[in-house]
N, C-alpha and C positions, 0 to 999 in steps of 0.2 A: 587430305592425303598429299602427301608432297611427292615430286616427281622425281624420277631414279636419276643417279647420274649420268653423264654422257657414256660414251662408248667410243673414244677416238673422237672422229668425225661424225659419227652421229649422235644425231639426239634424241632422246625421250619424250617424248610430251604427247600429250591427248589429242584424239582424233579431232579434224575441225572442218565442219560442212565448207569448206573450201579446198579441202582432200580429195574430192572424187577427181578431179582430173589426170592428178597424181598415183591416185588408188588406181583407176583403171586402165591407165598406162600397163603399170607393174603387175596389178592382179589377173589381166586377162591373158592367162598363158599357158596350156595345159602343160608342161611341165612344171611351175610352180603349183598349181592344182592337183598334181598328179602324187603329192606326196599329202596332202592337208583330208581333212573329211568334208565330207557333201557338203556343209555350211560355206565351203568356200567352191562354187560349180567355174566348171569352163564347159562354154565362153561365160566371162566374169562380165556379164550387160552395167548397162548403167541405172537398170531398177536394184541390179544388185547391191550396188555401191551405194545407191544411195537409200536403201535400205540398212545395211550394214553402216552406214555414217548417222544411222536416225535411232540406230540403238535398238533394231527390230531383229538383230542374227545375235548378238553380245551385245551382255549390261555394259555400255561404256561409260558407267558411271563408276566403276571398280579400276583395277588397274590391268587396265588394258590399254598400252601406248601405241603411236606409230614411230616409225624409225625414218626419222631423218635424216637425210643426205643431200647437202647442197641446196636446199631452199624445199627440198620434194619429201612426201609419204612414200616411203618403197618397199614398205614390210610394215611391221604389228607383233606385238609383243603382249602377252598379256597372262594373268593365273584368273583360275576358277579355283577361289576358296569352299572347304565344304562347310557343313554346317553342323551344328550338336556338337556330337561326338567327335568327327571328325573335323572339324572345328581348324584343328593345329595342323592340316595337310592342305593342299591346293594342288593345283593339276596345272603345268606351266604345257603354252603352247605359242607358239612364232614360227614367220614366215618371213620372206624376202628379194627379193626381185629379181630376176635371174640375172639382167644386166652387172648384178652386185654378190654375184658368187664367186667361190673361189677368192676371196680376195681377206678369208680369215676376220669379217664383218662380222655373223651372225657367231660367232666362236665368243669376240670384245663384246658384244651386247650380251649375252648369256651371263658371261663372266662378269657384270658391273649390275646385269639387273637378279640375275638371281640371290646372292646373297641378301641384296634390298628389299626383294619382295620377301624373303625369311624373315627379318627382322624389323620390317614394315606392320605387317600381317603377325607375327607372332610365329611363325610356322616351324614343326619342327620335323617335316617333309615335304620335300618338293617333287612331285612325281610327272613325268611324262611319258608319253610312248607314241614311238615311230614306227610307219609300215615298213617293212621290211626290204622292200624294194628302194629306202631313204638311207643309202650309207652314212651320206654327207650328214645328216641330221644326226645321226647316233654319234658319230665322229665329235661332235657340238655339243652333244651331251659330259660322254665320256671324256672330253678338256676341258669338262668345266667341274668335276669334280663329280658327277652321278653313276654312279654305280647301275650296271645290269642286271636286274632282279629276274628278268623271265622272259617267256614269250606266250602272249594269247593266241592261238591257233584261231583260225579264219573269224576274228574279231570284228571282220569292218566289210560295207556289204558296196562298193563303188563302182560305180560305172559296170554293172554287171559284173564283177566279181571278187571273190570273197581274198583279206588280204589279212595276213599275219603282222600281230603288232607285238614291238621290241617293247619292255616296260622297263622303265630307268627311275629312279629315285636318287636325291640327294637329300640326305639328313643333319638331321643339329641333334648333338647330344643332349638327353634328357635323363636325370631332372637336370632344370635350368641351373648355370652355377651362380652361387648369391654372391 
C-alpha cells in the first residue's frame, strides 16, 4: 500500500516504535481523550503507547498513519475496512494534539486522505461518527464533503457515562463509471 499524500505540513506515514515519545507527549491529555472511545484512555501511560505502537489496540498493518509535524507523531489517522458484504465501506477515525488545534490541520488531512483511502481500498463509503460533545470533529467532517446521516442515542459507554454519536458518511457514486 502506498502512503497518502501530505497535508500542507504534515505527513503521512506509518507508525514507528520510535513514536512513543512523541505519541505520549500529544496523547496524554484528557481533552484529546475526551472525544475518542475507550481504546484511547486518559492518562494515556507509556504501556499504552507502547502497546498501541506494537499493534496490540489497531492492525497497523492497514492504513492507519501518524500525522506529522515538524519531525513529531501528534495525531493518527487511519479506516477500518469491513469485510464480505460490506467490503466497499470502511469506518474513518483521527485524532490530534491539542497543541495543533484550531489551526484548520485536521480539516488538510481529512481532505487529502480521505478521497485516498476511497480509491485506495476501493470504497464506495466512508463513514464516521463523532460524540456529540466533539463540534470541532463534525465541523472536519462536514468540509470535507460527509454528509449527516443521523444520530445513535447513548451509543458509547465512557468514563461512566452514556454519550450520543453524530454518524457522517461520504460516498462515491455507484455503479463505478467505465
Amino acid at each position: 500500500m502506498r502512503e497518502p499524500p501530505a497535508a500542507g505540513a504534515v505527513r503521512l506515514r506509518p507508525w514507528r516504535r520510535d513514536d512513543l515519545e512523541s505519541l505520549l507527549r500529544h496523547a496524554d491529555d484528557a481533552d484529546v481523550s475526551r472525544g475518542l472511545s475507550t481504546r484511547f484512555p486518559y492518562p494515556y501511560t507509556r504501556a499504552d503507547g507502547e502497546a498501541f505502537l506494537s499493534g496490540q489496540v489497531l492492525d497497523l498493518s492497514g492504513p492507519v498513519f501518524a500525522l506529522e509535524i515538524g519531525g513529531q507523531a501528534c495525531g493518527g489517522i487511519g479506516v477500518q475496512q469491513g469485510s464480505g458484504e460490506r467490503r466497499h465501506a470502511a469506518t474513518l477515525g483521527y485524532w490530534l494534539g491539542r497543541r495543533h488545534w484550531g489551526q484548520g490541520i485536521m480539516t488538510a488531512v481529512v481532505a487529502a486522505f480521505a478521497p485516498w483511502a476511497m480509491d485506495e481500498l476501493g470504497l464506495y463509503r466512508l463513514a464516521a461518527q463523532v460524540m456529540t460533545g466533539n463540534p470541532a470533529s463534525a465541523r472536519v467532517l462536514l468540509n470535507n464533503g460527509f454528509t449527516e446521516e443521523g444520530l445513535e442515542r447513548q451509543a458509547v459507554l465512557k468514563d461512566g457515562v452514556l454519550h450520543d454519536l453524530r454518524c457522517f458518511a461520504r460516498l462515491r457514486a455507484w455503479p463505478p463509471a467505465s
